[in-house]
C-alpha positions in Angstrom: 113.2 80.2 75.7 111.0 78.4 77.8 108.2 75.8 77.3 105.9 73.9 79.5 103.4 71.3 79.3 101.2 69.4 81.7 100.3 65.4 81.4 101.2 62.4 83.3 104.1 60.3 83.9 104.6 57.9 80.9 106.7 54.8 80.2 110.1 54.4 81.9 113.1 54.4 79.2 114.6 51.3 77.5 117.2 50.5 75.1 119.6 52.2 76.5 123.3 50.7 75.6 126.2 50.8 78.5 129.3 49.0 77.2 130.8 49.3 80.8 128.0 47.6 82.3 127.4 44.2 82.6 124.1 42.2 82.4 122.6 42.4 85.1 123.9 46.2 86.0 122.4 47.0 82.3 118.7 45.3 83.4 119.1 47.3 87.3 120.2 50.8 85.1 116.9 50.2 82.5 114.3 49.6 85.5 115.2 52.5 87.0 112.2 55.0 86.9 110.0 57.0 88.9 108.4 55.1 92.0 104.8 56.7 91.2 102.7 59.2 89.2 103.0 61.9 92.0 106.5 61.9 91.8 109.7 61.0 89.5 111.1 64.5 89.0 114.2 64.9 86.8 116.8 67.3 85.9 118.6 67.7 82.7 121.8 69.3 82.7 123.3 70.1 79.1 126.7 70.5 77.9 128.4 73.7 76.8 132.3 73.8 78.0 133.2 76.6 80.9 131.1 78.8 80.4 128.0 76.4 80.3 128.6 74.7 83.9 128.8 78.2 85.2 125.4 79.2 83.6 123.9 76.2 85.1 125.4 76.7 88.7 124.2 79.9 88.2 120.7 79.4 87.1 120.1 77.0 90.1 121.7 79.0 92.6 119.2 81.8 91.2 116.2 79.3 91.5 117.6 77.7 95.1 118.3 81.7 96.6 114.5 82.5 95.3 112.9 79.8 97.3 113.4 76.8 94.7 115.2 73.9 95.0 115.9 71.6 92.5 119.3 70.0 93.3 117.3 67.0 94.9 115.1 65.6 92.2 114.5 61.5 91.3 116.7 61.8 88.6 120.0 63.8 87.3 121.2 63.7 84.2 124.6 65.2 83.2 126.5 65.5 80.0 130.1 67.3 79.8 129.7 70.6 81.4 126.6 69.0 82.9 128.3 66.1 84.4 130.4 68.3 86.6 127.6 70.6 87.7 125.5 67.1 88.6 128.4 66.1 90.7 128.9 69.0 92.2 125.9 70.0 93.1 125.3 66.5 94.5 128.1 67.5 96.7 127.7 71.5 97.9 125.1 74.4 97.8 124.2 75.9 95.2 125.6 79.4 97.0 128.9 77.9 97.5 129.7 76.6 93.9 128.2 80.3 92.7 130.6 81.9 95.0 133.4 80.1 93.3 131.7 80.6 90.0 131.6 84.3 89.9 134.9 84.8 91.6 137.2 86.5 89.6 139.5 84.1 87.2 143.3 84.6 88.4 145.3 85.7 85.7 147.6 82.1 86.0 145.0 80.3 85.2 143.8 81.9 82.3 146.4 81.2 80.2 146.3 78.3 78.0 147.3 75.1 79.3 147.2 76.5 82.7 146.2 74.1 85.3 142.7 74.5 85.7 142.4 75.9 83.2 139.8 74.6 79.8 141.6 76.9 76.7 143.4 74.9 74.3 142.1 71.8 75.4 142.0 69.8 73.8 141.6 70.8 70.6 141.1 75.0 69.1 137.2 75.2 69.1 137.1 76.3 65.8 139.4 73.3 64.7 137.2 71.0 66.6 133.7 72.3 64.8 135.5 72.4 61.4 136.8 68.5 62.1 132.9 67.5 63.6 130.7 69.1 60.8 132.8 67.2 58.1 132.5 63.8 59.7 128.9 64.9 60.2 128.3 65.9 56.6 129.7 62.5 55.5 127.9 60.3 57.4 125.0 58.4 57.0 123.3 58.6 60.4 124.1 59.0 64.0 125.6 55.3 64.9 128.3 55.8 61.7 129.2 59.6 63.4 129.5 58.4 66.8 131.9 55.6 65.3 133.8 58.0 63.1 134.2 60.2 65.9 135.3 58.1 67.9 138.1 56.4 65.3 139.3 60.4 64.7 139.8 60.9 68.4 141.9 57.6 68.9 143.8 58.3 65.8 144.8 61.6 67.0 145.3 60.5 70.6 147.9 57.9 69.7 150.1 61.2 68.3 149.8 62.8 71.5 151.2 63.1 74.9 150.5 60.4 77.1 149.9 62.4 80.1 147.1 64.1 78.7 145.0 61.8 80.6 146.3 61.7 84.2 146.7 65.5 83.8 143.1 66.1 82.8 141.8 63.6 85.6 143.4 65.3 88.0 141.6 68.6 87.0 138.2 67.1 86.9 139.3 65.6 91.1 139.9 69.0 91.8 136.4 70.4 90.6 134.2 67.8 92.6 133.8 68.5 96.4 133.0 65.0 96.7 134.2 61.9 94.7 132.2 59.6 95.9 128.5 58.8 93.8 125.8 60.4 96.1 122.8 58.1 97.1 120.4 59.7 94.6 120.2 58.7 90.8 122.3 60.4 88.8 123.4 59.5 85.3 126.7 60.7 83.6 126.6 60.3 79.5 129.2 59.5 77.1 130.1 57.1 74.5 132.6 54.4 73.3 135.2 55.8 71.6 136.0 52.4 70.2 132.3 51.0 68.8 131.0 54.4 69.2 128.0 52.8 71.2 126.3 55.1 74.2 127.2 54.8 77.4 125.5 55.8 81.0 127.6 55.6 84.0 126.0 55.4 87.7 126.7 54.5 91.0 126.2 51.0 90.0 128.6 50.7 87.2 131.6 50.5 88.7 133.2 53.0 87.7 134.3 55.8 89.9 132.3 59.4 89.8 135.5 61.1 88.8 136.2 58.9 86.2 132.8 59.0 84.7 133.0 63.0 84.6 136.6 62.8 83.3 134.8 60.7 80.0 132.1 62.8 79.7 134.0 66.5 79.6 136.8 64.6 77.2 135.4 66.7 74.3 137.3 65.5 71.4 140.0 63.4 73.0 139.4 59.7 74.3 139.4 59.3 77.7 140.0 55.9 79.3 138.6 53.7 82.1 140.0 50.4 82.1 140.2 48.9 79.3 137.5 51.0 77.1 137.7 54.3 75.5 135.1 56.8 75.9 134.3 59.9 74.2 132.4 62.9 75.7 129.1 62.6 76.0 127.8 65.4 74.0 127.9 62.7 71.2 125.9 60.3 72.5 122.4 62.5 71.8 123.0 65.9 71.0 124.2 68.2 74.4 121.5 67.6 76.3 120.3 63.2 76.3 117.0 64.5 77.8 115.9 61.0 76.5 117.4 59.2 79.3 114.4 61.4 81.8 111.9 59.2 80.0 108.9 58.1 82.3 109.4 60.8 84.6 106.4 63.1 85.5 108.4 66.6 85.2 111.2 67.4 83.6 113.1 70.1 83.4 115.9 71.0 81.3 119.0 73.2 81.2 120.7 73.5 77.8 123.6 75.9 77.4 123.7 75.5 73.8 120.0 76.4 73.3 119.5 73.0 71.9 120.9 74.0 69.0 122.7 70.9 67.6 125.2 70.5 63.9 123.3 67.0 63.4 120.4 66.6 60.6 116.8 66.8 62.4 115.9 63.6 61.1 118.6 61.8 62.7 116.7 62.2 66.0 119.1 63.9 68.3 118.1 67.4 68.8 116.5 68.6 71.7 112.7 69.3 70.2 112.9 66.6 69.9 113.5 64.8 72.4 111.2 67.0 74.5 108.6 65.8 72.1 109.4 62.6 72.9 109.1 63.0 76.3 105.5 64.7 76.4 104.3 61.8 73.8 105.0 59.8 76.5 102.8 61.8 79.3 106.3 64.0 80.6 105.7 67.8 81.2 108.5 69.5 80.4 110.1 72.9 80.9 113.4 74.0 79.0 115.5 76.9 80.3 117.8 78.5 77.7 120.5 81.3 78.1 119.1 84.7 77.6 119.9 86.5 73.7 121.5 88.9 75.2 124.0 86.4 77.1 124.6 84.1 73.6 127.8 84.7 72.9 129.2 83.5 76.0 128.6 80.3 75.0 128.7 78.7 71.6 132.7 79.6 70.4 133.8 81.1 73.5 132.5 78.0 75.7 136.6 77.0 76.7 137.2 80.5 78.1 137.3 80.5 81.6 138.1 84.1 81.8 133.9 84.4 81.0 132.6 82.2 83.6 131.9 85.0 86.4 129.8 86.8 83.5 127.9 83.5 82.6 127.4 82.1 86.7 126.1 85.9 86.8 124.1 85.7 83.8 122.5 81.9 84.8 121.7 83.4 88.6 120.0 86.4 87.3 117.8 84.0 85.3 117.0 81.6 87.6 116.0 84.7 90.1 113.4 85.7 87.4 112.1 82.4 86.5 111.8 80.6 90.3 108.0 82.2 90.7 106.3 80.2 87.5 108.8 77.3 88.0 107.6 77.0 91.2 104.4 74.9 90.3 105.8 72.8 87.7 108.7 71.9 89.7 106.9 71.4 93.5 
């Protein structure tokens, strides 16, 4: 599913809330915006487990191999899966991470708890979406989620191994070609596990890149950076936080779940509407969605890596087809 529409560059974002920051890093992180109306060009990168940051390597190597780049925009924004694909492609080609994308899985590593590996982590999915619509259901609105959330994922974390967390940090190193925060703007979601606030990491924040992808893929388990907690950042505003792209002139997003989301519309958080949002405030905006016939690599299989060759596969042939009427929006 894809959607376009053309206006001018609006407002840049506010009200954004990053525990980890402090004052003054919070004031530099809210003024950041496009320089002028001919540029500020953002991409969106969504969550969606495994299989999603193959589809989205996949999709921009199809765009990049068709004559389209977008791995250099003003703004990046990644959340979970997405966070790994922002740093990595801040870091390699697009041809070189589909390479490794589409390569076949070893059998070692498909096993659960393999090394490398995202099955059984942390949490079954079906356990997990049983556990989130409930606390869904029963709250009131998206603040009292994000802090019940958050107070589940600690509670079952202090019942757990320890090691969970050097283990899994390790894992996320090994997936980033570089660790360092590239020079570009790039903006890694997630949110406090402890007050269930957002929180945006950047090169400013002082926290390192793998850290900040580490928090942001910690699905339902706390991950933490000195002395905060943070929760993945699919639960900050739905899978996707296109929100955070305010003010820029084009925008285009990549959602492996479709932009489906398990909150109520009127809480705010799914992605119409936040692409609304974005074109109220002069944004043009183009989604990119999988493909029907690719759905149900995503959604409960998401964890198994044994499917990301078929979903980098899926994404490229995608972006192949769509990098001709892209081509104006995005240049």
């Amino acid at each position: 599913m894809d959607t376009t529409s053309s206006s001018t560059v609006g407002t840049p974002q506010t009200g954004v809330s990053a525990p980890p920051l402090s004052d003054p890093d919070q004031q530099r992180l809210l003024a950041t915006g496009p320089l002028s109306s001919e540029g500020g060009r953002a991409l969106v990168l969504g969550g969606g487990g495994s299989t999603g940051n193959a589809w989205l390597i996949g999709v921009i190597a199809g765009l990049y191999g068709s004559g389209l780049d977008v791995t250099t925009p003003d703004l990046t924004v990644g959340t979970s899966a997405g966070s790994t694909a922002a740093a990595q492609l801040a870091a390699s080609s697009p041809a070189e991470l589909f390479a490794a994308a589409v390569a076949p899985v070893p059998e070692a590593q498909r096993r659960p708890g393999a090394a490398g590996s995202d099955r059984g982590r942390p949490l079954a999915v079906s356990s997990h979406l049983a556990r989130m619509n409930h606390i869904i259901s029963s709250s009131n609105d998206a603040a009292e989620m994000r802090r019940r959330m958050g107070a589940a994922a600690m509670e079952s974390d202090a019942a757990a191994d320890d090691s969970w967390q050097s283990k899994w940090r390790a894992v996320v190193a090994s997936r980033l070609p570089d660790q360092r925060w590239p020079d570009r703007q790039v903006l890694i979601t997630a949110v406090d596990a402890e007050t269930g606030e957002p929180a945006v990491f950047d090169r400013g924040s002082g926290v390192e890149l793998v850290d900040a992808v580490a928090a942001s893929c910690s699905s339902s388990r706390p991950y933490r950076i000195g002395d905060n907690w943070y929760l993945d950042g699919g639960y900050r505003s739905n899978a996707e936080n296109a929100d955070l792209a305010a003010g820029y002139g084009r925008v285009l997003v990549l959602s492996p779940f479709g932009g489906r989301s398990l909150q109520p519309v009127e809480w705010g958080m799914h992605l119409v509407t936040q692409v609304e949002a974005l074109r109220a405030g002069g944004s043009r905006v183009e989604t990119i969605f999988p493909r029907p016939d690719a759905e149900h690599l995503f959604g409960a299989n998401a964890m198994d890596i044994s499917l990301r060759p078929a979903a980098a596969q899926a994404g490229y042939d995608q972006g192949t087809a769509l990098a001709g009427r892209l081509g104006e929006f995005w240049r």
